[in-house]
C-alpha positions in Angstrom: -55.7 -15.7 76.8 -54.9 -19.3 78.1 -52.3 -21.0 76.4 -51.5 -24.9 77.4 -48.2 -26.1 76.3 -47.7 -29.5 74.5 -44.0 -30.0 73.7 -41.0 -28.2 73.7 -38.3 -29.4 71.0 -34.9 -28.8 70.7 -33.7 -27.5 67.2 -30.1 -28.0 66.3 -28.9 -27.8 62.5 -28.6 -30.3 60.5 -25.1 -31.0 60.2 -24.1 -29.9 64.1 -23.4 -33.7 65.3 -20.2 -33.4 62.6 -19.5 -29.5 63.6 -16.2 -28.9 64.8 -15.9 -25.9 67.3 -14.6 -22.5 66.0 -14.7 -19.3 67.3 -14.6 -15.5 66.5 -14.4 -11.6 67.7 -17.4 -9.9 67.3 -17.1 -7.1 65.4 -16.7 -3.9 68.0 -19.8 -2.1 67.0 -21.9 -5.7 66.9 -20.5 -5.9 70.3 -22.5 -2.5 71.5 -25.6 -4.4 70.7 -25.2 -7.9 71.9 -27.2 -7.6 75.0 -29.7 -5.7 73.5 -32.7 -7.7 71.6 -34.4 -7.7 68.3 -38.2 -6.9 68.6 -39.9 -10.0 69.2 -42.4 -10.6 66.0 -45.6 -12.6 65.3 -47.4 -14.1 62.2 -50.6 -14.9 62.5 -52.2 -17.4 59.7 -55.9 -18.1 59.9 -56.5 -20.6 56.8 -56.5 -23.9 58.7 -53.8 -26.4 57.9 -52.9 -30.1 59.6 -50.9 -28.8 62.7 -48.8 -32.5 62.8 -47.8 -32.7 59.6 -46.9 -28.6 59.5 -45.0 -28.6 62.5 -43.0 -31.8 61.2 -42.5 -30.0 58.3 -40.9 -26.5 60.6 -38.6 -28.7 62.2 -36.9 -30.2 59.5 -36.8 -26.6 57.4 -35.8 -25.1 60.3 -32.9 -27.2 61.2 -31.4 -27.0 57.4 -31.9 -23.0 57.9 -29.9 -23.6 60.9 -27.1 -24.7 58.5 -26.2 -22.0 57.1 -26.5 -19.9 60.4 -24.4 -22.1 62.9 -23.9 -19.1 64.8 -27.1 -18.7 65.9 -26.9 -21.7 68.2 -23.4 -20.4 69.8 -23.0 -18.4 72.4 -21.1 -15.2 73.4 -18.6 -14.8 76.0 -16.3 -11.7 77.2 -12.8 -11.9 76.8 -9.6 -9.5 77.8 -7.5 -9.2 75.3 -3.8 -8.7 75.7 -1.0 -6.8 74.3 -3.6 -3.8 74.6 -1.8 -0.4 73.3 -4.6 1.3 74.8 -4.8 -0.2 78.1 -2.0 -2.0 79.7 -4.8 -4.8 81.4 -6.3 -4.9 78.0 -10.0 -4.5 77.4 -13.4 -6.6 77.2 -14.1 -8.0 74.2 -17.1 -10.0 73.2 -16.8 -13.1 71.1 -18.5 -15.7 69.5 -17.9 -19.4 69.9 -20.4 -22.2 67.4 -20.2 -26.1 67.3 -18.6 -26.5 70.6 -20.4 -28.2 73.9 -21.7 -24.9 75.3 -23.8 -24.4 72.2 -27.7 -23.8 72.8 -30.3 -25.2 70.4 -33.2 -23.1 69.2 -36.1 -23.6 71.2 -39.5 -25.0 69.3 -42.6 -24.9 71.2 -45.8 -26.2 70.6 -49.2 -24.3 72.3 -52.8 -24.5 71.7 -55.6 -22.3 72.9 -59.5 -22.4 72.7 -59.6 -18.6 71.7 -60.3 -17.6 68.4 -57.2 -15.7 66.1 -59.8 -13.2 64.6 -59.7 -11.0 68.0 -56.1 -11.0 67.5 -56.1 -9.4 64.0 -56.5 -6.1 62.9 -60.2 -4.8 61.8 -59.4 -5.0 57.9 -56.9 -6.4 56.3 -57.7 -5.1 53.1 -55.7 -1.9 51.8 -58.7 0.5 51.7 -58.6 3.0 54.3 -56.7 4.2 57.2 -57.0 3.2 60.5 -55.9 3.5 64.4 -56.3 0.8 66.5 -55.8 0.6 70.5 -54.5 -3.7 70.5 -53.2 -3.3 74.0 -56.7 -5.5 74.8 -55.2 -8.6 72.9 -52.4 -9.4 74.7 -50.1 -11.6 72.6 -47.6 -12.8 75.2 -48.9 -15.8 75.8 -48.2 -16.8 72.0 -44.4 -16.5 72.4 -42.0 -18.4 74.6 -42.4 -17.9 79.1 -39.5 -15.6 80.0 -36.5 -17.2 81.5 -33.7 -16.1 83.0 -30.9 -17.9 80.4 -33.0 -17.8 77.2 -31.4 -19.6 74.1 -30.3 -17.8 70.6 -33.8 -18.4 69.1 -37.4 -19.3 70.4 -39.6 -19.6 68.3 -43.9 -21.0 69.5 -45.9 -22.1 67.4 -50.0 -22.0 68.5 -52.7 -23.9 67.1 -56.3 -21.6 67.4 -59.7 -23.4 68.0 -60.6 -21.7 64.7 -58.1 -23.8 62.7 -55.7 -20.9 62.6 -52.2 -21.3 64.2 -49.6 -18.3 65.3 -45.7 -18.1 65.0 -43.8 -16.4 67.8 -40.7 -15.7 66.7 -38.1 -14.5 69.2 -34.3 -13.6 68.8 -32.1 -13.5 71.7 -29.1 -13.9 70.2 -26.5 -11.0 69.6 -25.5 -11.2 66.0 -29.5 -11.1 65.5 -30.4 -7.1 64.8 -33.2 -6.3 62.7 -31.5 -7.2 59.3 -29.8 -10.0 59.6 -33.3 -11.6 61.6 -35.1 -10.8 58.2 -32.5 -12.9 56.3 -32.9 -15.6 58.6 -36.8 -15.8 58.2 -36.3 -15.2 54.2 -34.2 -18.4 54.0 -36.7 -20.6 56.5 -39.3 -19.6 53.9 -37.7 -20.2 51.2 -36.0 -23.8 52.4 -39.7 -24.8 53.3 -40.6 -24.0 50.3 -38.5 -25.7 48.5 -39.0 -28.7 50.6 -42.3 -29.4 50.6 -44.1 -27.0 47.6 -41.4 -27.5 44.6 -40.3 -23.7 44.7 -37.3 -22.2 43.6 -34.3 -22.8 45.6 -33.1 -20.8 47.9 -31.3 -17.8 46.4 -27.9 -16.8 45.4 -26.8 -14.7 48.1 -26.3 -16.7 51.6 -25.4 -15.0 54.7 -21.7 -13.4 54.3 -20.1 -13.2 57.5 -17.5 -10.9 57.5 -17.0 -9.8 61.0 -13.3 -7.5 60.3 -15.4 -5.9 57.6 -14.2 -2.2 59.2 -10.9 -3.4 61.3 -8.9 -4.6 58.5 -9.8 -1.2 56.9 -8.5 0.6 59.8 -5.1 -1.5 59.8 -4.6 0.1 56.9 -4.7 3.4 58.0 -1.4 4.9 59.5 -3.5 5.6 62.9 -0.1 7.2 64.2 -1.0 10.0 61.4 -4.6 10.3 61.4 -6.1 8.4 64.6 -6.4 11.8 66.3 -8.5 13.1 63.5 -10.8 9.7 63.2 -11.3 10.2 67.0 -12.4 14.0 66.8 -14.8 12.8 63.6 -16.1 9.9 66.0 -16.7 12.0 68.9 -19.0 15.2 66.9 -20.9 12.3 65.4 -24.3 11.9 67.1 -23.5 8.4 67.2 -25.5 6.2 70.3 -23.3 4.1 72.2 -23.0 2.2 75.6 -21.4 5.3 77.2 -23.3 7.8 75.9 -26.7 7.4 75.5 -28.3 11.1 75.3 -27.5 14.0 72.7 -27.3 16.4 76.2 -25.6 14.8 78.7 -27.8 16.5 81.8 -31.5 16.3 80.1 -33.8 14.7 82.3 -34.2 10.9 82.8 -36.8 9.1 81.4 -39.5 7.9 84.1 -41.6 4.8 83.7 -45.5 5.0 82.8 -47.8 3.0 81.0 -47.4 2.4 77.7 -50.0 0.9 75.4 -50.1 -0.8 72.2 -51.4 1.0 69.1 -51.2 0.2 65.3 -51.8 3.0 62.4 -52.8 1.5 58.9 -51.7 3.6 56.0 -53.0 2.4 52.5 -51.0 2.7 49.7 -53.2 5.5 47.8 -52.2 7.8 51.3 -48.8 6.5 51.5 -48.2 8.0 48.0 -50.1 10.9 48.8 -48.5 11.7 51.5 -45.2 11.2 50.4 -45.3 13.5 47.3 -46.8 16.4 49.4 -43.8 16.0 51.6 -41.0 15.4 48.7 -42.5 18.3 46.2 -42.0 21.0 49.0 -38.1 19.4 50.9 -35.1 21.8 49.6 -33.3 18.5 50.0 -34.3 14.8 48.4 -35.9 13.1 50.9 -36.2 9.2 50.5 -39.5 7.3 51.0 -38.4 6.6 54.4 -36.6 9.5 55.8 -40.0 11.2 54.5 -42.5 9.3 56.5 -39.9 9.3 59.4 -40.3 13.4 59.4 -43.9 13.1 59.0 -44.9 10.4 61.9 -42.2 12.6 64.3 -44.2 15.6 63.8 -47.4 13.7 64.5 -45.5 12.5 68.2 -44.7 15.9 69.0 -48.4 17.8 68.4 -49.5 14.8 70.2 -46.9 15.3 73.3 -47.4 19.3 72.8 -51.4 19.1 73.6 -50.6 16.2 76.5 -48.2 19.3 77.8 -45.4 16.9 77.1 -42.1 18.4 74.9 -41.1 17.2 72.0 -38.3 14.5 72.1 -35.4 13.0 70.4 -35.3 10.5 68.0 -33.2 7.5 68.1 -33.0 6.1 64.8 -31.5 2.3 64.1 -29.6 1.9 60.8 -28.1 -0.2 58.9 -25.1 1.0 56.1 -24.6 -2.2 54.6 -26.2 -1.2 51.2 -24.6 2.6 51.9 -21.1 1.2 52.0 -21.5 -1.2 49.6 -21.8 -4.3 51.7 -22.8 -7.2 49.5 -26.2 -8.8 50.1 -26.3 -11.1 52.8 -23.8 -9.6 54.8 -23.7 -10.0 58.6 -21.9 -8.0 61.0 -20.7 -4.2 61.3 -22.2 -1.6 60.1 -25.0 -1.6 62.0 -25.4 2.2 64.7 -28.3 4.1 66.4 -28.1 8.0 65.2 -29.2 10.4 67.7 -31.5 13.6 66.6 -32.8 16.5 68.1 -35.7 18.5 66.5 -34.2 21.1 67.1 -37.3 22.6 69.1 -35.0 25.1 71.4 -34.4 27.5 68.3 -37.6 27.4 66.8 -40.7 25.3 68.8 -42.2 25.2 65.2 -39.3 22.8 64.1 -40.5 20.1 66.2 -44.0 19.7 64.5 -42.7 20.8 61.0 -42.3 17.0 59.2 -39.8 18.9 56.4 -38.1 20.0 58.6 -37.5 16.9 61.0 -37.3 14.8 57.7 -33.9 17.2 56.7 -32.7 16.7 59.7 -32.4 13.0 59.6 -31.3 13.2 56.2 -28.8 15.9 57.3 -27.8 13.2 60.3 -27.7 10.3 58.3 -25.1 12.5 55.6 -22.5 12.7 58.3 -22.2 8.2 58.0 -20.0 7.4 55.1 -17.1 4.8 55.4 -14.6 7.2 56.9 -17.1 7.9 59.7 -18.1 4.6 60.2 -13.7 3.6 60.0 -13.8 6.8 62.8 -16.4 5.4 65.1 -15.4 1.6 65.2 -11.6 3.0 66.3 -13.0 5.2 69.0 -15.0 1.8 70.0 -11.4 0.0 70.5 -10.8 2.3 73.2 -13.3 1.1 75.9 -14.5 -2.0 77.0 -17.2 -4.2 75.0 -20.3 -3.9 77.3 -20.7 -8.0 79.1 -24.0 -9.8 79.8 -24.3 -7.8 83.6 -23.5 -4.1 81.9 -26.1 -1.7 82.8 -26.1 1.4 80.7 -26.4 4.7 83.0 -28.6 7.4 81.9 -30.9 8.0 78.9 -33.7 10.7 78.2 -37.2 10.0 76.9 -36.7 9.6 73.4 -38.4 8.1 70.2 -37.0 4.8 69.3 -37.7 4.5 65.8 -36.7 1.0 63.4 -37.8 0.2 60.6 -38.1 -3.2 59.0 -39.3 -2.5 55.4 -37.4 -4.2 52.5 -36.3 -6.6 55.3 -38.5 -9.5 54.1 -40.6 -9.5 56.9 -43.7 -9.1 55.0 -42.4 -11.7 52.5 -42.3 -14.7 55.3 -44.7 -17.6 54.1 -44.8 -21.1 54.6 -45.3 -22.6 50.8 -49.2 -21.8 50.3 -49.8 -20.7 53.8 -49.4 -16.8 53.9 -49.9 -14.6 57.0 -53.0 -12.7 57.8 -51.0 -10.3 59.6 -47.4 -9.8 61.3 -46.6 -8.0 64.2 -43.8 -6.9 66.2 -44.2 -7.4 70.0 -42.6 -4.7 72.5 -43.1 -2.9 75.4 -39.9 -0.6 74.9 -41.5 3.1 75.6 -41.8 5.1 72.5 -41.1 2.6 70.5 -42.1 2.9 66.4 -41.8 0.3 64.5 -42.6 0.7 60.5 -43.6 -2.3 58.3 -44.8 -3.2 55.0 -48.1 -5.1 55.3 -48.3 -8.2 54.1 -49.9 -9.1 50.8 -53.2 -9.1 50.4 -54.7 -9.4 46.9 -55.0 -5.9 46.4 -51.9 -4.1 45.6 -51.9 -0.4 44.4 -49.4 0.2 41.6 -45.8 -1.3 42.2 -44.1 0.8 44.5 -42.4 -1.4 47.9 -45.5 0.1 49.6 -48.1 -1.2 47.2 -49.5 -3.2 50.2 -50.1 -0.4 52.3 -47.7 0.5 55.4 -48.5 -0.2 59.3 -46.5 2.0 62.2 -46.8 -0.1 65.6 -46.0 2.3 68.4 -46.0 2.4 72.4 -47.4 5.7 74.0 -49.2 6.4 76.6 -52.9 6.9 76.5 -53.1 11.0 76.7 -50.4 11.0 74.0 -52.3 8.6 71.8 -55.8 10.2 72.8 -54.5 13.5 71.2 -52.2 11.9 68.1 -55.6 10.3 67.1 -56.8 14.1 66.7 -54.3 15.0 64.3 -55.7 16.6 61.2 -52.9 15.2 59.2 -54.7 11.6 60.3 -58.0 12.7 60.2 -59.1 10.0 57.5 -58.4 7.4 59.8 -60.8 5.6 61.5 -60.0 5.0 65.3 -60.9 1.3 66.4 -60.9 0.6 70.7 -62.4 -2.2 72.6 -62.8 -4.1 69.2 
């Protein structure tokens, strides 16, 4: 797809010309994660709307968002501390540093294109029946920012469609932006734009809380003379992913590059619930909505990989504990880790296509994170350096890479009337699942947070997909190539 570019604007919040510079340490875990981006997503809205006035009307709803996340436009830099009682040098530390000269602006872009957003959309939108589609044929990187080597905090492209339609290619470089705290950066640009322009409510009661010592100044007060050894033994027999250990067995065989392609499963609501209370009826253990489906799309990988003659793999789950430890709403910063789980195959092969089973086992994984772990694994974390902008993590098996967004707000983004046809992360991470809510579309089922139906974007490769496509358990779906 050929995309001309019009103008590129520089976003800065509104109240940055009178911002006085202030720094701050990262919290250590955030500081894992720093270099490592949030899924790129896209909205795509085909009701047609007067581009001028709308992107006018981004800009200025934008830049008040901005306000009340001034960190976004700061950047990071790596320190050494001093006085280390672990390391007479002292150790890498990340930090933070906003309304200062080095600060980069969010980058606003404007594109158009003489194709047509209807190939860019899935075949239904309407939450009636399942379905696979192959989407690796509509390439969407042309509807987000060109790569470049020192990308700013944000980038965001909006493109207007011959049709009348436009797209919005959101982007997040910046490394206090993981999964959850991007979600409550879209929720208040919707909601100031809103408010703006449409007479809306205002923007709620819970702004972003940014509490980066949220876990150190619990650990200064624990007598670590007394009980460090023990937090240290707890963080190490968690399966906790980290920059120095990046595998659950530290010999398994490297991951080697293929091609991946782009794939999208629709789940309607009536299936969802199905599904679910199959799964949840038969578990010894509760299983959560989530953990549930988690169990039952693993299993689906691993009969897949089984008849490609591929083993079953690992699963790295992102998480966040805010809502587990009680963080308040709005919170950003620590807690935020990647869990590590095997499916146990080398006991019992069955394990690894049994979706109980794997669903108890990240339920049993997920158990082990309570604030005492999470205490445990941000003091083994001040004991090696924070990773810089040139680390280069060694190792890593082939592994499922599994987020999810729901009750993130991503399917909640709208722009006053204007409401998204469809939303959909962009990655080319191998394995990579991504479960969403999909958006509204005037025909709920019931009230449950799934009443829209669910969509699971994955990578795989084509043999793998070829025989997950053939799964009984999915064998309502309709599979949709070349569309």
């Amino acid at each position: 797809m050929k995309v001309d570019i019009v103008k590129v604007h520089e976003i800065w919040p509104q109240s940055h010309q009178s911002a006085s510079p202030q720094s701050a340490d990262l919290p250590v875990l955030d500081a894992w994660y720093a270099y490592r981006r949030t899924v790129p997503t896209i909205y795509l809205f085909e009701k047609q709307t007067e581009q001028h006035e709308l992107i006018a009307r981004l800009i200025e709803s934008l830049a008040q968002t901005l306000d009340i996340f001034p960190r976004f436009v700061g950047t990071l830099e790596t320190t050494t501390t001093s006085n280390s009682q672990q390391h007479e040098d002292g150790l890498q530390r990340t930090i933070v540093k906003w309304g200062s000269p080095s600060d980069r602006a969010v980058e606003f872009t404007e594109a158009r294109t003489k194709s047509r957003i209807r190939s860019l959309l899935p075949p239904t939108t309407l939450n009636e029946s399942a379905f696979l589609w192959d989407y690796s044929p509509s390439s969407l990187r042309t509807l987000f920012p060109a790569p470049c080597a020192h990308p700013p905090g944000i980038r965001i492209q909006i493109t207007a469609f011959a049709c009348g339609g436009f797209s919005l290619g959101i982007d997040f470089e910046h490394g206090l932006a993981d999964g959850y705290t991007a979600g409550r950066f879209l929720e208040h640009w919707s909601a100031f734009y809103g408010h703006m322009f449409h007479g809306e409510d205002a923007v709620g009661q819970n702004p972003p809380s940014w509490q980066p010592k949220v876990f150190s100044d619990q650990l200064a007060g624990i007598d670590l003379r007394e009980h460090g050894s023990a937090l240290f033994e707890k963080a190490q027999a968690l399966p906790t992913r980290s920059p120095y250990r990046r595998t659950l067995q530290p010999n398994g065989p490297t991951q080697r590059a293929e091609t991946m392609y782009n794939y999208l499963l629709h789940i309607p609501a009536t299936e969802v619930e199905h599904r679910l209370g199959e799964l949840q009826s038969k578990s010894r253990l509760r299983l959560t909505d989530q953990v549930a489906l988690i169990g039952f799309f693993w299993a689906c990988l691993n009969r897949a990989r089984s008849h490609a003659q591929r083993p079953p793999i690992d699963i790295h789950l992102a998480n966040s504990f805010r809502w587990l430890l009680g963080g308040r709403e709005g919170l950003l910063g620590s807690p935020f880790v990647v869990v590590m789980i095997s499916p146990d195959a080398e006991s019992n092969p069955a394990n690894a296509t049994d979706p109980i089973n794997l669903a108890i086992r990240v339920t049993e994984a997920l158990s082990q994170y309570d604030d005492n772990a999470m205490q445990a694994i941000a003091y083994d974390a001040t004991f090696t350096d924070s990773p810089s902008s040139t680390f280069k993590p060694k190792g890593g098996d082939e592994h499922v890479e599994f987020s999810s967004v729901a009750h993130l707000g991503y399917d909640k983004f709208h722009l006053g009337p204007l409401s998204p046809s469809s939303y959909v992360p962009s990655s080319s991470i191998p394995n990579l699942f991504v479960l969403t809510e999909a958006v509204p579309n005037g025909h709920p089922v019931g009230n449950a947070w799934y009443k829209n139906g669910l969509n699971l974007f994955f990578n795989v490769t084509e043999d793998v997909f070829e025989a997950f496509s053939s799964d009984p358990a999915l064998a309502e779906c309709e599979v949709y190539q070349d569309v």
